[in-house]
LUMSE-666847 format. One line per 2 residues: their letters; for each residue x, y, z of N, C-alpha, C. Coordinates in steps of 0.1 Angstrom, whole numbers, plus 2048, in hexadecimal, padded with zeros to 3 digits. Example, Ala and Ser with C-alpha at 12.3 -4.5 7.8 and 13.67 -1.06 7.14 Angstrom:
2
AS	884/7C7/84E/87B/7D3/84E/884/7DF/84E; 880/7EA/847/889/7F5/847/881/800/84F
***
This chain:
98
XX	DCC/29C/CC9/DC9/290/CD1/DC0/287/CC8; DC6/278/CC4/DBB/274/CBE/DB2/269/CC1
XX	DAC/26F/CCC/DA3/266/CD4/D96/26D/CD6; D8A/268/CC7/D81/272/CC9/D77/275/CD2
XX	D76/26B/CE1/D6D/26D/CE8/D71/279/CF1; D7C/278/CF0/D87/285/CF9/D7D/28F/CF3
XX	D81/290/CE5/D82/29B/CE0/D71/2A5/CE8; D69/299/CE3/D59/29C/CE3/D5A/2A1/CF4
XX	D5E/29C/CFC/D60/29C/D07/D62/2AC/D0E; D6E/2AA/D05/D73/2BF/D09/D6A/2C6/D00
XX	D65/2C0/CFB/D5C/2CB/CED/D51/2CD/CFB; D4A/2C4/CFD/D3E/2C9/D06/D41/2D0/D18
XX	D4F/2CD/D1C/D51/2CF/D26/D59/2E5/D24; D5D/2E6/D18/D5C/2F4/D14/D53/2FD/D0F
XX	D45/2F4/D0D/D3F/2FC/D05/D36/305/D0E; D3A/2FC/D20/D31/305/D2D/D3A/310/D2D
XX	D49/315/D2D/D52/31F/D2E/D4E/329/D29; D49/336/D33/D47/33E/D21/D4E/349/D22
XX	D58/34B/D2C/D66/353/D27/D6D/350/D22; D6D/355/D16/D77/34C/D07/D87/34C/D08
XX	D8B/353/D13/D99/356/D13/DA1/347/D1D; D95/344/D21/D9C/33B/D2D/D99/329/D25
XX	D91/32B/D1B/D8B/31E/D12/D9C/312/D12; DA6/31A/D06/DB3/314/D06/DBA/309/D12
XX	DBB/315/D1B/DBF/310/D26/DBE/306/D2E; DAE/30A/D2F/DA4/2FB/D35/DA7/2ED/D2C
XX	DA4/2F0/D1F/DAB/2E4/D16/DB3/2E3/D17; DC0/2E9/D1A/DCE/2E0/D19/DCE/2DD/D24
XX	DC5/2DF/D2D/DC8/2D4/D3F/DBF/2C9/D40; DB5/2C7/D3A/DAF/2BE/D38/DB4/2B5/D30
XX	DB8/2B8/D28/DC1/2B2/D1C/DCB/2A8/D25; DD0/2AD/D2C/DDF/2AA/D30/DDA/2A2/D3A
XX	DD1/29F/D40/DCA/297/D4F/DC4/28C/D45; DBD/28E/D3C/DB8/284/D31/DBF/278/D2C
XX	DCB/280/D27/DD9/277/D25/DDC/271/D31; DE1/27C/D37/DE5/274/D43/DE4/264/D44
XX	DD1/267/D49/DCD/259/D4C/DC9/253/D45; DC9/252/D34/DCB/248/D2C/DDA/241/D2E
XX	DE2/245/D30/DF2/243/D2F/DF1/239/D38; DEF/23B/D43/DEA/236/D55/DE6/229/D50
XX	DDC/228/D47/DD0/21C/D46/DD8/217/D3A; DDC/21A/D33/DE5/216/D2A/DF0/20E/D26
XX	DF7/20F/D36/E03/20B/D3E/DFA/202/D46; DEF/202/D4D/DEC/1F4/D50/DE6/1EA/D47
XX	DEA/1ED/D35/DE3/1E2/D30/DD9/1E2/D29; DD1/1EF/D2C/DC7/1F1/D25/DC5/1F4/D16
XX	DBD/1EF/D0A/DC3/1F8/D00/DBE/207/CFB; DC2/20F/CF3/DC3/21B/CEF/DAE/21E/CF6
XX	DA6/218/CED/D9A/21F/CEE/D95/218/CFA; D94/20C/D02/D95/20E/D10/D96/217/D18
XX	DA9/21A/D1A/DAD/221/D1F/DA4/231/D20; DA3/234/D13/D9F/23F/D12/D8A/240/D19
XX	D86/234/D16/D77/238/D1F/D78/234/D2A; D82/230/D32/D88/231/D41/D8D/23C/D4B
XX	D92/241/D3B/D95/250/D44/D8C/25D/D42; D86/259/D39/D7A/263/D38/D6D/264/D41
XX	D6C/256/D44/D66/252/D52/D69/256/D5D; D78/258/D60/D7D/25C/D6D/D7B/26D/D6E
XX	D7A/273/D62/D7F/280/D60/D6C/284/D66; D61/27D/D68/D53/282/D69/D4B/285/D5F
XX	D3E/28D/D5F/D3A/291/D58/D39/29F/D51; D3B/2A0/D43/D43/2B2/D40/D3C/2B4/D3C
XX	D2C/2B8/D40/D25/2C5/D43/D2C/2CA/D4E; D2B/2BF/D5A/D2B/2C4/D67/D38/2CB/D66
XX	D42/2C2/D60/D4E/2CB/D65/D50/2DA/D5C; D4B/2D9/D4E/D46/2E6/D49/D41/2EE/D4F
XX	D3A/2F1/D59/D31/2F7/D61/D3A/2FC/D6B; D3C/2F1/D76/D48/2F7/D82/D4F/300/D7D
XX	D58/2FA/D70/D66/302/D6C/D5F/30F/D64; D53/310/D62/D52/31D/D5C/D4A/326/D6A
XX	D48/321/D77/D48/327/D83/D53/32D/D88; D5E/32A/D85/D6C/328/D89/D72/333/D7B
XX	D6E/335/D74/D73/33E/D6A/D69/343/D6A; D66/354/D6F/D5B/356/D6F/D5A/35F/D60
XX	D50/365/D5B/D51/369/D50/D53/376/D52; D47/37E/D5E/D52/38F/D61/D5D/391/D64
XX	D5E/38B/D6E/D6A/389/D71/D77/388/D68; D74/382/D62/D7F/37B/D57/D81/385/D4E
XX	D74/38F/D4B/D76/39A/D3F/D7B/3A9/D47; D79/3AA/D51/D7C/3B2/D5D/D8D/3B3/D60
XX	D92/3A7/D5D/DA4/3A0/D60/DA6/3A9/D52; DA0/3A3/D47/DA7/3A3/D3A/DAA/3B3/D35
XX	D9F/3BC/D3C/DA1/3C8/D35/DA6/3CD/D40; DA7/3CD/D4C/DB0/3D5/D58/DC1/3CF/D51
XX	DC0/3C2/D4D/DD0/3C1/D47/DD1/3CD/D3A; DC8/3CC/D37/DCA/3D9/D28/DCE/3E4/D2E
XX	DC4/3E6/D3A/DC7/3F7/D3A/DD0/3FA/D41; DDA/3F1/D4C/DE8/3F3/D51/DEF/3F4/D48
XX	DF4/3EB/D3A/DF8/3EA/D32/DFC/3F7/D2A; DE9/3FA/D26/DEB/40C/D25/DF3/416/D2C
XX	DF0/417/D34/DF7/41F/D40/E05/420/D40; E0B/411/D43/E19/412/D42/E1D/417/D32
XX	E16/416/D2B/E1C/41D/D21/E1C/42C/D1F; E0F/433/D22/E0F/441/D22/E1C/444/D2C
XX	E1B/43C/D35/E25/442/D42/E34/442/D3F; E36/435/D36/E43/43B/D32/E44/445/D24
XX	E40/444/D18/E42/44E/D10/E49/45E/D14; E3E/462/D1C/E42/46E/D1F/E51/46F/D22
***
């Protein structure tokens, strides 16, 4: 993406995430709503760095949404999913070998 207020943008709005497995993900959706509505503002005319502090505007403030979205990804939770997928994983394997 090379629109560096984006960038700073998702830098501070991941740095509230602190399950690292879910970081990616959040960035490529943000990413894509980011564009989005540059594209949007873009198409009505606006140019490139406009567009882009128009939609960074619309998207709020990214503590805040760093914060929600790391409420929403919780961090036990999150490590709780990751190793119960391990240990099914395990399982079906012992289970078939035999």
């Amino acid at each position: 993406m090379p629109f560096h207020k984006s960038e700073e943008f998702l830098k501070v709005v991941l740095s509230h995430i602190k399950f690292p497995f879910d970081r990616d993900d959040i960035k490529s959706e943000l990413e894509d709503h980011i564009l989005d509505k540059i594209d949007c503002y873009i198409n009505q005319g606006y140019d490139e760095v406009e567009a882009e502090n128009l939609a960074l505007k619309d998207m709020g403030n990214p503590k805040e949404i760093g914060l929600e979205l790391n409420k929403e990804h919780n961090f036990i939770i999150g490590w709780i999913w990751k190793l119960t997928s391990y240990a099914v994983i395990i399982l079906i394997i012992i289970n078939i070998l035999p």
